[in-house]
GUROTI-576979 format. One record per residue (C-alpha): x, z, y; residue number from 1; residue in one letter. Coordinates in nm, 3 decimals, padded with zeros to 5 digits, always signed. Layout:
BEGIN
+---------+---------+---------+-----+-----+
|      c1 |      c3 |      c2 |   n | res |
+---------+---------+---------+-----+-----+
|       X |       Z |       Y | NUM |   A |
...
+---------+---------+---------+-----+-----+
This chain:
BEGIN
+---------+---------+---------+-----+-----+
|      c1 |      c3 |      c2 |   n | res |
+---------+---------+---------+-----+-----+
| +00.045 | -03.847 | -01.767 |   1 |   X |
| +00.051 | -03.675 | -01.465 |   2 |   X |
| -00.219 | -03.361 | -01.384 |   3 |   X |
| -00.412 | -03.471 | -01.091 |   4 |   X |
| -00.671 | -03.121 | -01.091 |   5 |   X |
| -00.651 | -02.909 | -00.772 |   6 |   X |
| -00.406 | -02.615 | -00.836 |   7 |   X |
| -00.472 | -02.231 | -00.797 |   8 |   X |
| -00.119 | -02.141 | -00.621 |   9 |   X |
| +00.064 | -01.805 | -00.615 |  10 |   X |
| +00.181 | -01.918 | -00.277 |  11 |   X |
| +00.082 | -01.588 | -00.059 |  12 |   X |
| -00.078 | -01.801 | +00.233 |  13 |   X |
| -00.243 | -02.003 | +00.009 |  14 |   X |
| -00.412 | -01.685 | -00.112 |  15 |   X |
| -00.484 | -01.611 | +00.227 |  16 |   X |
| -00.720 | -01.895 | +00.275 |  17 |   X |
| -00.856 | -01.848 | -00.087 |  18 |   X |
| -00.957 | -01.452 | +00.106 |  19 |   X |
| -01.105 | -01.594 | +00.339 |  20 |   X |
| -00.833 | -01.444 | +00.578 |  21 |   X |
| -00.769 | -01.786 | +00.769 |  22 |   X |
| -00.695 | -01.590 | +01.154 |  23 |   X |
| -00.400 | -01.382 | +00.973 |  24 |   X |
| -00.296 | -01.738 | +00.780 |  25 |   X |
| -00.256 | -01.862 | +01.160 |  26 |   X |
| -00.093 | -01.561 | +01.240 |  27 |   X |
| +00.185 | -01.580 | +01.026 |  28 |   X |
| +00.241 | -01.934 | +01.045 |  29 |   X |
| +00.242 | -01.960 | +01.355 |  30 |   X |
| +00.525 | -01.644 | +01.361 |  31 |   X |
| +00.739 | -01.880 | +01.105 |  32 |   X |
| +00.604 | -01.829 | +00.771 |  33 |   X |
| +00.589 | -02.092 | +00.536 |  34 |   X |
| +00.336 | -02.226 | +00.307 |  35 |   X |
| +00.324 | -02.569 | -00.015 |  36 |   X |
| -00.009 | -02.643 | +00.019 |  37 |   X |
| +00.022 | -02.983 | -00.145 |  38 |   X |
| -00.242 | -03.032 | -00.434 |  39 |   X |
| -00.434 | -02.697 | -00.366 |  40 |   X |
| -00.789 | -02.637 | -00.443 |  41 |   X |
| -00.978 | -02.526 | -00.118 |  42 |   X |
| -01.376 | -02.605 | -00.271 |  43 |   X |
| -01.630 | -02.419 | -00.086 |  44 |   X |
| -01.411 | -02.231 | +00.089 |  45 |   X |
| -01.487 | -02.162 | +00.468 |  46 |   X |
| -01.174 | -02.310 | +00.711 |  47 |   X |
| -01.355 | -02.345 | +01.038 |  48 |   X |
| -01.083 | -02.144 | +01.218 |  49 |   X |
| -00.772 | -02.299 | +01.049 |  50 |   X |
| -00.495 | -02.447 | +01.231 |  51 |   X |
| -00.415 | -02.767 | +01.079 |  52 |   X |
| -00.158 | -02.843 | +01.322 |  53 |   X |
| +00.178 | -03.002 | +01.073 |  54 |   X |
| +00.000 | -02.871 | +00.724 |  55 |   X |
| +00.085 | -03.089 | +00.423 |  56 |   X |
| -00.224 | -03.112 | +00.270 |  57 |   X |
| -00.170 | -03.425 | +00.024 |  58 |   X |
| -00.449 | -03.416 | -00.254 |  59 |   X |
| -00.593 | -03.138 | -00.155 |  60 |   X |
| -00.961 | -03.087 | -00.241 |  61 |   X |
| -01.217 | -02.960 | +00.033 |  62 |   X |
| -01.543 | -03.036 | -00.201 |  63 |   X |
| -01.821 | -02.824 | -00.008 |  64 |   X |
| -01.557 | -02.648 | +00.225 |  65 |   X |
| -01.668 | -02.590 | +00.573 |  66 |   X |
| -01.468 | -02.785 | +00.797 |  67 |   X |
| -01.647 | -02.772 | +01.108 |  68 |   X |
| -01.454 | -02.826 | +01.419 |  69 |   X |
| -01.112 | -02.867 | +01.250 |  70 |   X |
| -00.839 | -03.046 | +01.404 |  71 |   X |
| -00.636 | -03.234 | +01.122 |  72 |   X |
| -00.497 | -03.493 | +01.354 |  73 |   X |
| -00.137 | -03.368 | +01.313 |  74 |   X |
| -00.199 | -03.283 | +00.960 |  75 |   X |
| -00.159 | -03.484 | +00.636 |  76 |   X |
| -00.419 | -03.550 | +00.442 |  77 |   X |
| -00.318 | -03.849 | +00.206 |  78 |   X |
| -00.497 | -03.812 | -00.118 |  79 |   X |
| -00.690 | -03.558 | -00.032 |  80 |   X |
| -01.093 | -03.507 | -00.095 |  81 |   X |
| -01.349 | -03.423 | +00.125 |  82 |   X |
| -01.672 | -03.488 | -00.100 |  83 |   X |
| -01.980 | -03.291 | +00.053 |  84 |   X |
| -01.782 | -03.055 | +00.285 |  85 |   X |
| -01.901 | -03.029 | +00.632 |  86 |   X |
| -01.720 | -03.195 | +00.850 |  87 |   X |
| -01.890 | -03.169 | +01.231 |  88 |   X |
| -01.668 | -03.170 | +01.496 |  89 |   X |
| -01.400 | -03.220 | +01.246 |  90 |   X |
| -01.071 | -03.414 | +01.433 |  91 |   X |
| -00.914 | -03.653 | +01.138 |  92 |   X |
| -00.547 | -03.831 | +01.163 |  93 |   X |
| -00.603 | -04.165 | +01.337 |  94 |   X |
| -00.454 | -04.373 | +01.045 |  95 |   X |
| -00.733 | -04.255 | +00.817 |  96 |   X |
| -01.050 | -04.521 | +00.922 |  97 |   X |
| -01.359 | -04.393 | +00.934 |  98 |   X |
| -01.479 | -04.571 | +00.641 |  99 |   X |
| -01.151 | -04.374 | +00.400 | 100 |   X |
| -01.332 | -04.078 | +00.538 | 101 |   X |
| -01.700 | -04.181 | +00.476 | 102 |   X |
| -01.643 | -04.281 | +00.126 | 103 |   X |
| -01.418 | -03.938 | +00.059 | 104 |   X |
| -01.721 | -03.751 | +00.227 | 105 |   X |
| -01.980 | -03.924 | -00.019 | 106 |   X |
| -01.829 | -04.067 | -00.301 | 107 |   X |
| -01.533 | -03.791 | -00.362 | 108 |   X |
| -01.314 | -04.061 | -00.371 | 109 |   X |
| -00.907 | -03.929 | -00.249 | 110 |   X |
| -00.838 | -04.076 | +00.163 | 111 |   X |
| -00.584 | -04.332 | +00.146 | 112 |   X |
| -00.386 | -04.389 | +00.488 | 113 |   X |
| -00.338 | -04.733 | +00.680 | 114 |   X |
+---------+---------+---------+-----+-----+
């Protein structure tokens, strides 16, 4: 059986976000450092200022994160879990329908693609 619970990662730009720290995540990505965000626990954390742009972020859960004005349209978010975060302004990956994201948003159920 296969653990499906968000993961606490050692993975230094993980713990980053976890900080809080999101402009100096940016900054070292976007100077070449990697991150495995796959599976990560992001609840209630605040990610208004993250740049999505290529993050793997399959079954990832966002419960209560504030996601406000994000642009995850080159991200992937396949599995993932958006259950009461706030999501205004928000940009989402055109093969996830509005109603995937609706029913993730209310229902905590995991976004399936197209």
């Amino acid at each position: 059986m296969t653990d499906n619970r968000p993961q606490f990662t050692d993975d230094p730009m993980y713990r980053l976000l976890r900080e809080g720290a999101v402009e100096e995540f940016n900054t070292r990505r976007s100077a070449g450092e990697t991150c495995e965000l796959v599976g990560c626990d992001f609840r209630t954390l605040d990610l208004r200022k993250l740049d999505a742009n290529g993050l793997d972020l399959r079954d990832c859960y966002f419960r209560q994160a504030d996601l406000r004005g994000v642009d995850f349209s080159q991200a992937n978010l396949e599995g993932a879990s958006i259950n009461a975060a706030k999501i205004s302004g928000a940009y989402f990956p055109k093969a996830l329908s509005a109603e995937e994201i609706t029913l993730s948003l209310t229902h905590c159920t995991r976004m399936r693609y197209r």
